[in-house]
ROVOVO-60831 format. One record per residue (C-alpha): residue number from 1; x, y, z; residue in one letter. Coordinates in steps of 0.2 Angstrom, whole numbers, m for minus. Layout:
# residues N
seq / east / north / up / type
NUM / X / Y / Z / a
...
# end
This chain:
# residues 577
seq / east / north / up / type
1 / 0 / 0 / 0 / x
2 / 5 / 18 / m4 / x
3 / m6 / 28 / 6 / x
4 / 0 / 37 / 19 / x
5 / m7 / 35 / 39 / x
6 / m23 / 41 / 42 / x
7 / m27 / 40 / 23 / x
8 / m31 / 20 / 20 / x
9 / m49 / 18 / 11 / x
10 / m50 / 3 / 24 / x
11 / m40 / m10 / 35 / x
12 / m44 / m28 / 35 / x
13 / m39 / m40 / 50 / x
14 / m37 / m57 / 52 / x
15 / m37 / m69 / 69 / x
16 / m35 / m86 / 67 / x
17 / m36 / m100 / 79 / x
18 / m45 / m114 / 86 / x
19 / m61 / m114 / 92 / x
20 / m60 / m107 / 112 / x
21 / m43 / m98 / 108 / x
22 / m55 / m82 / 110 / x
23 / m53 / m75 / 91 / x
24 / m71 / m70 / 90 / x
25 / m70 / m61 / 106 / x
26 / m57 / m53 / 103 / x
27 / m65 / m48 / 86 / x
28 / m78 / m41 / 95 / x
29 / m71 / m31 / 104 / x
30 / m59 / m22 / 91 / x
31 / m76 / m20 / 81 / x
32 / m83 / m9 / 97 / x
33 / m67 / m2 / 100 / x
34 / m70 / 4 / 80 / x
35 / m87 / 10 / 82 / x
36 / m81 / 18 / 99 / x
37 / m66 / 26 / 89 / x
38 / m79 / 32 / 74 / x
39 / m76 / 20 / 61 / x
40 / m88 / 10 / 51 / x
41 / m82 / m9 / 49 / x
42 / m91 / m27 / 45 / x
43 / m85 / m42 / 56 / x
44 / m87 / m59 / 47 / x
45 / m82 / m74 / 55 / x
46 / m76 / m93 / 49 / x
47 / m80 / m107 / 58 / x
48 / m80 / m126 / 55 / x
49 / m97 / m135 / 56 / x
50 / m93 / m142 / 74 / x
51 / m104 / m137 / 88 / x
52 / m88 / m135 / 99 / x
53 / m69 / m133 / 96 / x
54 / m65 / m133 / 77 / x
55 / m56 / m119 / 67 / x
56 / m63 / m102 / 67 / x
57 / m57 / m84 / 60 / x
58 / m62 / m66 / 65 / x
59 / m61 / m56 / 49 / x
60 / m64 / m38 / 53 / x
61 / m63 / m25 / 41 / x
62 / m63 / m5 / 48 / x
63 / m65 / 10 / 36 / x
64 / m69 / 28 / 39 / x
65 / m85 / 25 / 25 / x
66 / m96 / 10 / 27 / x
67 / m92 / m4 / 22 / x
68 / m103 / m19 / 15 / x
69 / m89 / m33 / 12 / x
70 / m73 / m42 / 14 / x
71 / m57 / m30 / 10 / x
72 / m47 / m36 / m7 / x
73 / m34 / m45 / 5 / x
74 / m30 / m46 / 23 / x
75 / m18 / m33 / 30 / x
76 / m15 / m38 / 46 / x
77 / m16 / m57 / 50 / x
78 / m13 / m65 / 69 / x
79 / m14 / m84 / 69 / x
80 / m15 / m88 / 87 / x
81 / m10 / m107 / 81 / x
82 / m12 / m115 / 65 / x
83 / m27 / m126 / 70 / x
84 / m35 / m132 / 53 / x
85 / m28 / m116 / 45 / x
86 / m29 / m127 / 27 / x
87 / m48 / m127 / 29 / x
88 / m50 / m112 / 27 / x
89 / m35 / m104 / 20 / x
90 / m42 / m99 / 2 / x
91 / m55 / m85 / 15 / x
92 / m39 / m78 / 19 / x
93 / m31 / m69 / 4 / x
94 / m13 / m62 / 10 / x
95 / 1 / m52 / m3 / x
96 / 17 / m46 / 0 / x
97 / 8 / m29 / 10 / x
98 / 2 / m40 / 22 / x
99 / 9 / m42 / 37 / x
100 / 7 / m59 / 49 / x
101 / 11 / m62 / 67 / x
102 / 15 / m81 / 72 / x
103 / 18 / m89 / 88 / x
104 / 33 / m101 / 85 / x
105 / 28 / m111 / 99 / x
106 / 13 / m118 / 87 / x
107 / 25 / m124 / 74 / x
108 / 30 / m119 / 57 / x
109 / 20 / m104 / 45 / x
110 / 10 / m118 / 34 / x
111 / 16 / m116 / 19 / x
112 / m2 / m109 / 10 / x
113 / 3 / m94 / 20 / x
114 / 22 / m93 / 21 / x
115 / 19 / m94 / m1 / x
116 / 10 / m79 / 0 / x
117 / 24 / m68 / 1 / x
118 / 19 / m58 / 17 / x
119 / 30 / m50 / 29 / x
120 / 30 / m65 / 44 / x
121 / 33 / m59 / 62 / x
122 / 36 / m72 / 75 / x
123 / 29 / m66 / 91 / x
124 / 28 / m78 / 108 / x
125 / 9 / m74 / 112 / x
126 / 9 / m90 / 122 / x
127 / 24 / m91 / 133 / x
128 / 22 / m69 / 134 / x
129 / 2 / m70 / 140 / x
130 / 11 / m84 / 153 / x
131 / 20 / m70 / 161 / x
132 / 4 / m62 / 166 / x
133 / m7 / m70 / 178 / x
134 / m23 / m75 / 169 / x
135 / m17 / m68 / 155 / x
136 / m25 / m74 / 137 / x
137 / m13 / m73 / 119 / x
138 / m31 / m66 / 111 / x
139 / m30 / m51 / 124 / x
140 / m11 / m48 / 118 / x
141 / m16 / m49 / 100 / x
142 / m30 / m36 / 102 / x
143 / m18 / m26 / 110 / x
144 / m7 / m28 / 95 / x
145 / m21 / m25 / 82 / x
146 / m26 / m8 / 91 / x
147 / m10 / 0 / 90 / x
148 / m5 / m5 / 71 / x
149 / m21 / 3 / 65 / x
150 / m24 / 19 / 79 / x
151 / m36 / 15 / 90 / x
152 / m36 / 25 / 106 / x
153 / m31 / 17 / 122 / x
154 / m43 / 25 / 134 / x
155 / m59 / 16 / 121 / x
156 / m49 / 1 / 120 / x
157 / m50 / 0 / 140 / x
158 / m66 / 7 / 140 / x
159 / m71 / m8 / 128 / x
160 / m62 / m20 / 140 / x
161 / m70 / m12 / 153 / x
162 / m87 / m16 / 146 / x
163 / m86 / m34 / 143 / x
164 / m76 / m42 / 156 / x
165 / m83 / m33 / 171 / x
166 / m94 / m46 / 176 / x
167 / m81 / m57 / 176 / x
168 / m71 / m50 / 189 / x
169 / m57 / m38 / 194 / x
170 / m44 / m52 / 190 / x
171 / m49 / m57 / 173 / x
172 / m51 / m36 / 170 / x
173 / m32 / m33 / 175 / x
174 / m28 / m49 / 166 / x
175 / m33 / m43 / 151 / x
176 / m29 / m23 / 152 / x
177 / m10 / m31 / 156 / x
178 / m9 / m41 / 141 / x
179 / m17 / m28 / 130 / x
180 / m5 / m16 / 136 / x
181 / 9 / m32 / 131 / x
182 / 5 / m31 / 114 / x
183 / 3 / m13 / 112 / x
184 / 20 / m12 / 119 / x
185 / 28 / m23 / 104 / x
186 / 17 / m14 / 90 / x
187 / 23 / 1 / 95 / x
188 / 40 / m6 / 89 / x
189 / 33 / m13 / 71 / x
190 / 36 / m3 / 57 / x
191 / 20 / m6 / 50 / x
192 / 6 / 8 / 51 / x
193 / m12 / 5 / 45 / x
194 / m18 / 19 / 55 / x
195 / m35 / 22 / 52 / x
196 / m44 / 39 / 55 / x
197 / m62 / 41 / 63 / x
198 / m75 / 53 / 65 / x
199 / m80 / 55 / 82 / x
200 / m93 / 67 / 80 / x
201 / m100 / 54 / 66 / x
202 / m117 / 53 / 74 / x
203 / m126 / 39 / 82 / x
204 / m120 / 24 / 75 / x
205 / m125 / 4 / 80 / x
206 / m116 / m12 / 80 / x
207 / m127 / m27 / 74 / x
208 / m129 / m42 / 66 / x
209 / m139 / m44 / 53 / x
210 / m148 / m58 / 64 / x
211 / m150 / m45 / 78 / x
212 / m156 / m33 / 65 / x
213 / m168 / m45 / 57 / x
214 / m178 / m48 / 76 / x
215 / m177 / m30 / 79 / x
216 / m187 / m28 / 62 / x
217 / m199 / m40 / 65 / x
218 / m204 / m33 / 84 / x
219 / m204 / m14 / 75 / x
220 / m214 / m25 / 62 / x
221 / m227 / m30 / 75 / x
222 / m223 / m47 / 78 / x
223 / m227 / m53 / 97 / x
224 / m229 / m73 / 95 / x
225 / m210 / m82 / 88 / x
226 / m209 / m102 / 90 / x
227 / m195 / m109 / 80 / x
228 / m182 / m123 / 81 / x
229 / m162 / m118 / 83 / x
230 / m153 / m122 / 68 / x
231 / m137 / m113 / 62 / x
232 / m136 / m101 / 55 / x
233 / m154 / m92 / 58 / x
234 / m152 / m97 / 80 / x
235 / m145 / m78 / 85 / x
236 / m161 / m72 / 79 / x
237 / m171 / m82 / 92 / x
238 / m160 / m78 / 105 / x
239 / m160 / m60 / 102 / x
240 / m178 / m59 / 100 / x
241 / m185 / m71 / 116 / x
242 / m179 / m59 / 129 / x
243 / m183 / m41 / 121 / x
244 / m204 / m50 / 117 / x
245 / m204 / m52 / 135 / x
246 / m200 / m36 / 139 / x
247 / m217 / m30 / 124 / x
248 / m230 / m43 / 131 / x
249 / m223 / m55 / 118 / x
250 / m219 / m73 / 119 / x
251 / m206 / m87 / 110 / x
252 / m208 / m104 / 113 / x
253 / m194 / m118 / 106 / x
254 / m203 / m130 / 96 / x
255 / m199 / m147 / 97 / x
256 / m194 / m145 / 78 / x
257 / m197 / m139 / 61 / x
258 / m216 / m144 / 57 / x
259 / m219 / m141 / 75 / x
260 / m214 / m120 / 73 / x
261 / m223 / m116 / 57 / x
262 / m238 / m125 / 62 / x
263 / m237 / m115 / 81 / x
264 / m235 / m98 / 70 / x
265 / m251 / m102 / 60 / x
266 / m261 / m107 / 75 / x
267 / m256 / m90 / 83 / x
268 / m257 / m78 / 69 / x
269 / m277 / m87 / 65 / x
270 / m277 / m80 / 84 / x
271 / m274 / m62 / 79 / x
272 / m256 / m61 / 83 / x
273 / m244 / m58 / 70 / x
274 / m231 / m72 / 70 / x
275 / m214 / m75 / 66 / x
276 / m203 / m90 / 64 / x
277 / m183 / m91 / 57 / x
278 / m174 / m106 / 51 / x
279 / m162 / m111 / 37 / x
280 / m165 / m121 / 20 / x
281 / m165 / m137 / 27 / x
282 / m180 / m131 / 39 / x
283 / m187 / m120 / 26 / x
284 / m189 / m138 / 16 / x
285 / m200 / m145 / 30 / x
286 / m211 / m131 / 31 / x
287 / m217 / m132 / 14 / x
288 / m232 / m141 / 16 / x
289 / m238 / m129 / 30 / x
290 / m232 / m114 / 20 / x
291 / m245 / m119 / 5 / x
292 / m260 / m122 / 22 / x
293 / m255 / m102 / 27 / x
294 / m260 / m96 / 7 / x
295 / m277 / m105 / 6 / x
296 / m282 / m103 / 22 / x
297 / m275 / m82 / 21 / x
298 / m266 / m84 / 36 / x
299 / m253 / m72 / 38 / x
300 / m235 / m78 / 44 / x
301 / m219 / m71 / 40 / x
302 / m204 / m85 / 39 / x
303 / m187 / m76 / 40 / x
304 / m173 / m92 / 32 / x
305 / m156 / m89 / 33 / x
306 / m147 / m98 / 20 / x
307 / m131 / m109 / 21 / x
308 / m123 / m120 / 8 / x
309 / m135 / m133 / 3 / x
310 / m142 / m143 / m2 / x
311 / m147 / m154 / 11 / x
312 / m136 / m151 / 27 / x
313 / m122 / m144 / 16 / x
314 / m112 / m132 / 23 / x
315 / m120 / m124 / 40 / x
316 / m107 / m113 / 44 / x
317 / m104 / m103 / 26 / x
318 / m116 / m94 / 13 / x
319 / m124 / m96 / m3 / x
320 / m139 / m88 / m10 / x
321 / m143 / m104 / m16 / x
322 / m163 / m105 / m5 / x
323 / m171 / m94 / m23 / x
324 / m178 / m108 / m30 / x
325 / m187 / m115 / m16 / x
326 / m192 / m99 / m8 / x
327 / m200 / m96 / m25 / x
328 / m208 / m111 / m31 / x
329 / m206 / m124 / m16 / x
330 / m225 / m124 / m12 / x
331 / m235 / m137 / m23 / x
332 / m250 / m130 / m31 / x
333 / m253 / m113 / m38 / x
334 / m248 / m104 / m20 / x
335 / m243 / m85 / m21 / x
336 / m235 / m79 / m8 / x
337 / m221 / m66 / m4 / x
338 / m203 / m67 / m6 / x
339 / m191 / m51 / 1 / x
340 / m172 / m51 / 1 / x
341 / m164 / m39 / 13 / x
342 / m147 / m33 / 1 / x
343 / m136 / m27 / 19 / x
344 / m134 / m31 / 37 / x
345 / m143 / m15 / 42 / x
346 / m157 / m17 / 30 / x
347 / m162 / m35 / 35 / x
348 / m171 / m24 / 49 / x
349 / m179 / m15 / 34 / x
350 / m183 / m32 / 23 / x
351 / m190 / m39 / 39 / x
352 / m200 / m25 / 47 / x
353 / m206 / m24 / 28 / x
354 / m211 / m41 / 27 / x
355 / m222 / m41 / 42 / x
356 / m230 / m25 / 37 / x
357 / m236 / m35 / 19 / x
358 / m239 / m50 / 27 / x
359 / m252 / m43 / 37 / x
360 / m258 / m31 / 25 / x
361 / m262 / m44 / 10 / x
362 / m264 / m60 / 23 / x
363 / m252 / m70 / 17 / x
364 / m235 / m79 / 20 / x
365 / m220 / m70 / 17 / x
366 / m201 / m77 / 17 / x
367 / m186 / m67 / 19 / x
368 / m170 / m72 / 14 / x
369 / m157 / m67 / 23 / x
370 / m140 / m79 / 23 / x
371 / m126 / m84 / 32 / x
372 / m115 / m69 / 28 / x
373 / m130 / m56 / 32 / x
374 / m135 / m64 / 49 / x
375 / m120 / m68 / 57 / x
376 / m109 / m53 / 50 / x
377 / m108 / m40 / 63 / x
378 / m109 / m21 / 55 / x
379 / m104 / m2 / 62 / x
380 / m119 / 7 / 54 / x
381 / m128 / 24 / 55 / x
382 / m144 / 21 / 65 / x
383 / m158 / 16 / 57 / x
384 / m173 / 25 / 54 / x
385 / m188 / 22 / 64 / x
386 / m200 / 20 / 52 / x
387 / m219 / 21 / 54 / x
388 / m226 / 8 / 46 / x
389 / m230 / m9 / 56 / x
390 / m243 / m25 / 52 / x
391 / m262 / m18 / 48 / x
392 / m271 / m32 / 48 / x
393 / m291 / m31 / 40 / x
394 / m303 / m38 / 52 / x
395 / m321 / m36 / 56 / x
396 / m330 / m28 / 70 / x
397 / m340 / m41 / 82 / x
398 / m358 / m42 / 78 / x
399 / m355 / m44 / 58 / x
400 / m370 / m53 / 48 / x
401 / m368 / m65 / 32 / x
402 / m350 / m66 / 35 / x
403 / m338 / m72 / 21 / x
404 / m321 / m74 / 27 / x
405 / m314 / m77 / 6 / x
406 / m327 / m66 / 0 / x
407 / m322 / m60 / m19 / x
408 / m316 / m43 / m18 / x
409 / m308 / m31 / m27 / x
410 / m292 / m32 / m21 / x
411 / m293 / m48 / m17 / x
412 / m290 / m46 / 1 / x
413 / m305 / m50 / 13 / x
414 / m309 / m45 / 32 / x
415 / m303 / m57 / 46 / x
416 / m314 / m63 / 61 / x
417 / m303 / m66 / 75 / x
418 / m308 / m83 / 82 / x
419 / m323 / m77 / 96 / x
420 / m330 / m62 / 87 / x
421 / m345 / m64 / 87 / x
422 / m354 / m69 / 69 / x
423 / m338 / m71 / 62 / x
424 / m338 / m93 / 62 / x
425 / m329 / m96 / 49 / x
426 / m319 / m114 / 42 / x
427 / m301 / m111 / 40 / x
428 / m290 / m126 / 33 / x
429 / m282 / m135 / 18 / x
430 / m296 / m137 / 7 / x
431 / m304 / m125 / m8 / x
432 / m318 / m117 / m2 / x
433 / m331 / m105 / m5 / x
434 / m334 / m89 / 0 / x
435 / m339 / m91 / 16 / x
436 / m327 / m105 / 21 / x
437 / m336 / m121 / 17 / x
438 / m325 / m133 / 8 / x
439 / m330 / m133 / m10 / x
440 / m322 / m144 / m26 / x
441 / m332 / m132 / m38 / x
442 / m323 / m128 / m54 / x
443 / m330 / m109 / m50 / x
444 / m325 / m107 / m32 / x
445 / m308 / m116 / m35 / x
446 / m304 / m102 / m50 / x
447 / m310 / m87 / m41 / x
448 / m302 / m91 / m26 / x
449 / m285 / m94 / m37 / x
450 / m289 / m77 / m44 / x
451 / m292 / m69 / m28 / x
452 / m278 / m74 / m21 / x
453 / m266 / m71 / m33 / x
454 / m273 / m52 / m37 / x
455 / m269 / m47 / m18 / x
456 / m252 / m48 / m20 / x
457 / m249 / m42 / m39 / x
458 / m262 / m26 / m38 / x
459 / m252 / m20 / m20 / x
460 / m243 / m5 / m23 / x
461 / m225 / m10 / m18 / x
462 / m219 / 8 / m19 / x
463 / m199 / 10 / m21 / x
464 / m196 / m1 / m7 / x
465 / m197 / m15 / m21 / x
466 / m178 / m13 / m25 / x
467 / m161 / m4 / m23 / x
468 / m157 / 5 / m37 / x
469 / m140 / 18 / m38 / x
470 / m130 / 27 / m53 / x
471 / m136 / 27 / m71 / x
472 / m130 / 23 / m86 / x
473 / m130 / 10 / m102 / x
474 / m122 / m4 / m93 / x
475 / m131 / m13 / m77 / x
476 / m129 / m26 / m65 / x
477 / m143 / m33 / m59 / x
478 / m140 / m44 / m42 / x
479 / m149 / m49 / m26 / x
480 / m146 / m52 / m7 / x
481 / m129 / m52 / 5 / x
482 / m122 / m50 / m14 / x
483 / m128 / m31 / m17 / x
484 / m118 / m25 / m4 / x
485 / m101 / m28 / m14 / x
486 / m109 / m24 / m32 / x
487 / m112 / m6 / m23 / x
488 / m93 / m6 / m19 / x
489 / m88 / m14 / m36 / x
490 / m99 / 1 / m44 / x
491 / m93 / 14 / m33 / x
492 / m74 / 12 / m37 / x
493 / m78 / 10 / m54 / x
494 / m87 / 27 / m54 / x
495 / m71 / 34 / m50 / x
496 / m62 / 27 / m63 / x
497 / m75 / 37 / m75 / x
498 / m82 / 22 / m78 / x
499 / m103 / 24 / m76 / x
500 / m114 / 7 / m72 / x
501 / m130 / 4 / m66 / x
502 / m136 / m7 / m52 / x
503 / m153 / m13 / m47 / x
504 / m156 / m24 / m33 / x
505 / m173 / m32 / m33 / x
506 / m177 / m32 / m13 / x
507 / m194 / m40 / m19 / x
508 / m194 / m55 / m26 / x
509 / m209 / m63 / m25 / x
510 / m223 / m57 / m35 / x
511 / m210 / m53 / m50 / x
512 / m212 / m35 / m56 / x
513 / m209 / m35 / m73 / x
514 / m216 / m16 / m77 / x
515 / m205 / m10 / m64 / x
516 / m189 / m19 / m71 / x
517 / m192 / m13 / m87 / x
518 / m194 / 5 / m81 / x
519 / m176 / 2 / m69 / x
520 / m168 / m3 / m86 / x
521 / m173 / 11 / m98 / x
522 / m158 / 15 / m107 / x
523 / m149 / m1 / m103 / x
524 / m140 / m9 / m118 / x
525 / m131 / m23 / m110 / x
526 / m134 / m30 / m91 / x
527 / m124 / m43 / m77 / x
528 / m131 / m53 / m67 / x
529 / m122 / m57 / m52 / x
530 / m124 / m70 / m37 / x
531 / m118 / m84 / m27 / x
532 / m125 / m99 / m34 / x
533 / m118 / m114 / m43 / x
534 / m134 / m116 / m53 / x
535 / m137 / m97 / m60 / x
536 / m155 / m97 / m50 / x
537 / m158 / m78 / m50 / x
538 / m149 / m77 / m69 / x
539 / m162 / m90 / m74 / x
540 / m176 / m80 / m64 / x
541 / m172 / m66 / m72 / x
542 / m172 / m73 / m90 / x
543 / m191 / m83 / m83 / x
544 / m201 / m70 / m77 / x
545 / m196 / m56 / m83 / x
546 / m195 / m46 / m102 / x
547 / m179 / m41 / m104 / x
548 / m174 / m28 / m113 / x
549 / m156 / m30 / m118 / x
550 / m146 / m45 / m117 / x
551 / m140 / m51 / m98 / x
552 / m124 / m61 / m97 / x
553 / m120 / m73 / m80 / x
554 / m106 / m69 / m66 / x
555 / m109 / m82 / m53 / x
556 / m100 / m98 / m43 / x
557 / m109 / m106 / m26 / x
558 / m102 / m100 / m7 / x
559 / m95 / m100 / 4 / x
560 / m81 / m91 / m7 / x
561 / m89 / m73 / m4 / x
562 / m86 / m58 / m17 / x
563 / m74 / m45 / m16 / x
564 / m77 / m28 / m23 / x
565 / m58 / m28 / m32 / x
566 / m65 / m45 / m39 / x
567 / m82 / m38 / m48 / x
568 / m73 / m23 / m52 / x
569 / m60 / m34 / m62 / x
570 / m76 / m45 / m69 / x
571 / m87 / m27 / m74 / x
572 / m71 / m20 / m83 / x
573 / m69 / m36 / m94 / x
574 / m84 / m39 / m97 / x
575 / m90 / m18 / m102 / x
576 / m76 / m20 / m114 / x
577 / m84 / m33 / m124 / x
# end
């Protein structure tokens, strides 16, 4: 790197080690020293598919702008040990501007990263956090970290301060000494990444796109969750069971998949709008259920975090390889809603969104988030508080002749709430007539098909349906965790006077044709971009929509994320064409 201190477009670090070598914590910390320090940064991790011990990598990348993916290559790299390092190695891009710290005491640099050509420090974390009583080589690395890129030392004790209080006076001291160890021998590395914050930035959050996702769906209105941990969708439920309790609301853990879907219809038919999270391979379960929630108009809102597939797969690592069966999993002409938040901070958006059209159109909506979204932690301005949460139609008690699917313009019909009175109606699997009854009549069955399908594609969807930034005769159209990085791709192109569009369909489900049309006026040529090893949203695209310029395919499967130096390479080669 060239640039001088204080002038770096961003900083990425690495730590390394096994699972319980404290990388992640120590990650975190540096990410709220960050925020403390008035940076912006995104904190992914890497983690083996062990429920404990494994490999695992903090990857944290700090910038004085925000930041929506992994740096081009990993300035700073602290291996802890080299526990499984060749698992995951290829996550890790290193060059000769890198610079790695190594304890010999956990053997040789492999040779995946002593190839790279980076500058390799040994440095005795071990034996040197012996010398202090209770003193951890993960403390001493955050030490080292903080110094090579400028973090204060009254917010990195202010940090440490924070966390490890209620552990103790010991385990505070024994961390603020080895902090202070490795800020000692930094200061003797001739290797500046100083970083330069605003501290009068403005109110800024740090969050996971997970946290972010359960603060959308209580802003949303949702107060009944019941779900089934699986990684990596779990942090929403355990963000979200504590701050319900505190609204009135409830989560119950369900004894597994068919169990949570069926409890979220039960209590949104009750009136209470309901949530449940989950990952593919509990998306798959909850098909059947799914298709139940559209003909009986039962709104629920399903938020799947995707992870390599298909069946286990990978749980650990993304992919945005869930399109398909969000789309078209649900036997049966079944509309329902599909949303796709396209960044950490707007999975609070997708999801508050989500429950808003849910309620509004009585219907089931999925949101796909994936692994990099929800577990990725972000410094981001703070959100807006925005007014809209779930409207659900219902009728007054007292009603007369009532018909709970009666044919109407919109296609959406006034809910009883089970013990209002006059409002009996039959609510289940089974085609039906107006007023409930179970019918097999060729002209209930097709204006019930009608009915429900024209409440979801009349709904004006506003601009919220996608991202769309710059202008120009070249486009990339992408979706999801993926968007984040076209942005930066884009944006660096910009620079380079060279001018491309993007559009980022947040709404997948009902396809808007008119509106992508309108989004590509102008556009001769377009690229679409995502992380699947079938082209699912290239084929998407090229099924549901008429396209009016030729759209070529940039894609591979996860867990490999994109860069933005990556695309930026791809968009130039391919605009030269």
């Amino acid at each position: 790197m060239t640039e001088q201190p204080g002038t770096y477009k961003s900083v990425s670090i690495a730590l390394t080690g096994a699972g319980g070598a404290g990388v992640i914590t120590a990650g975190n910390m540096l990410l709220e020293a960050a925020a403390k320090s008035g940076l912006y940064g995104l904190f992914m991790r890497s983690s083996g598919p062990q429920i404990r011990g494994g490999e695992a990598a903090a990857m944290i990348r700090l910038s004085s702008k925000p930041v929506g993916g992994p740096g081009e290559s990993f300035d700073i790299m602290i291996a802890l040990d080299w526990h499984n390092i060749d698992r995951f190695a290829i996550e890790l891009p290193l060059t000769p501007n890198s610079l790695v710290l190594a304890d010999p005491a956990q053997g040789e640099v492999p040779a995946v990263i002593a190839n790279s050509g980076a500058q390799i420090i040994q440095l005795p974390m071990k034996d040197m956090a012996k010398k202090i009583k209770k003193g951890r080589p993960n403390m001493l690395a955050l030490g080292v970290v903080a110094t090579l890129i400028g973090l204060p030392d009254d917010i990195v004790d202010a940090v440490l301060e924070r966390v490890l209080a209620k552990r103790g006076g010991d385990a505070l001291e024994a961390s603020r000494a080895a902090v202070a160890a490795g800020m000692e021998i930094a200061a003797t590395y001739d290797f500046d990444r100083t970083l330069k914050g605003d501290a009068d930035g403005g109110d800024r959050w740090m969050l996971s796109g997970n946290e972010a996702a359960g603060l959308g769906a209580i802003r949303g209105g949702i107060r009944f969750v019941a779900a089934y941990p699986i990684t990596p969708a779990t942090e929403i439920l355990e963000w979200i069971a504590p701050n319900l309790d505190k609204i009135g609301g409830a989560l119950v853990q369900a004894e597994d998949e068919l169990a949570s879907i069926n409890m979220i219809i039960g209590g949104s038919y009750g009136g209470t709008p309901s949530l449940t999270a989950t990952s593919g391979p509990g998306l798959a379960l909850m098909a059947e259920s799914l298709g139940l929630a559209v003909a009986s108009e039962v709104p629920v809102v399903v938020v799947d975090v995707m992870r390599g597939g298909p069946s286990t797969g990978i749980p650990t690592k993304s992919e945005q390889s869930d399109l398909n069966i969000a789309l078209f999993g649900l036997h049966g002409d079944a509309p329902h809603l599909v949303v796709a938040p396209t960044s950490v901070s707007d999975c609070l958006f997708a999801t508050q969104w989500s429950v808003h059209l849910a309620e509004a159109m009585q219907t089931p909506a999925i949101v796909l988030s994936d692994q990099l979204l929800g577990q990725s932690k972000a410094i981001i301005d703070k959100p807006a508080d925005l007014a809209f949460v779930s409207q659900r139609s219902v009728v007054e008690a007292g009603v007369v002749d009532y018909k709970r699917y009666a044919i109407t313009q919109n296609g959406v019909s006034p809910m009883a709430i089970p013990g209002t009175a006059g409002g009996q109606y039959t609510a289940d699997g089974l085609e039906h007539s107006e007023n409930g009854n179970p019918s097999s009549q060729v002209n209930d069955h097709i204006s019930q098909l009608d009915k429900r399908a024209r409440k979801i594609e009349s709904f004006d969807y506003g601009d919220h349906w996608a991202d769309i930034e710059g202008d120009g005769e070249l486009a990339v159209i992408t979706w999801g965790s993926t968007a984040a990085v076209v942005s930066e791709a884009i944006s660096d192109l910009n620079d380079k006077g060279v001018n491309i569009r993007m559009i980022a369909p947040r709404l997948l489900a009902p396809a808007l044709p008119d509106k992508m049309t309108e989004a590509l006026k102008g556009v001769k040529r377009a690229l679409a971009i995502e992380l699947s090893h079938s082209e699912q949203f290239y084929r998407y695209l090229k099924g549901y929509f008429d396209l009016p310029c030729p759209v070529q395919s940039y894609h591979r499967p996860g867990p490999l994320p994109f860069r933005a130096a990556e695309l930026v390479n791809e968009i130039e080669k391919w605009s030269a064409q």
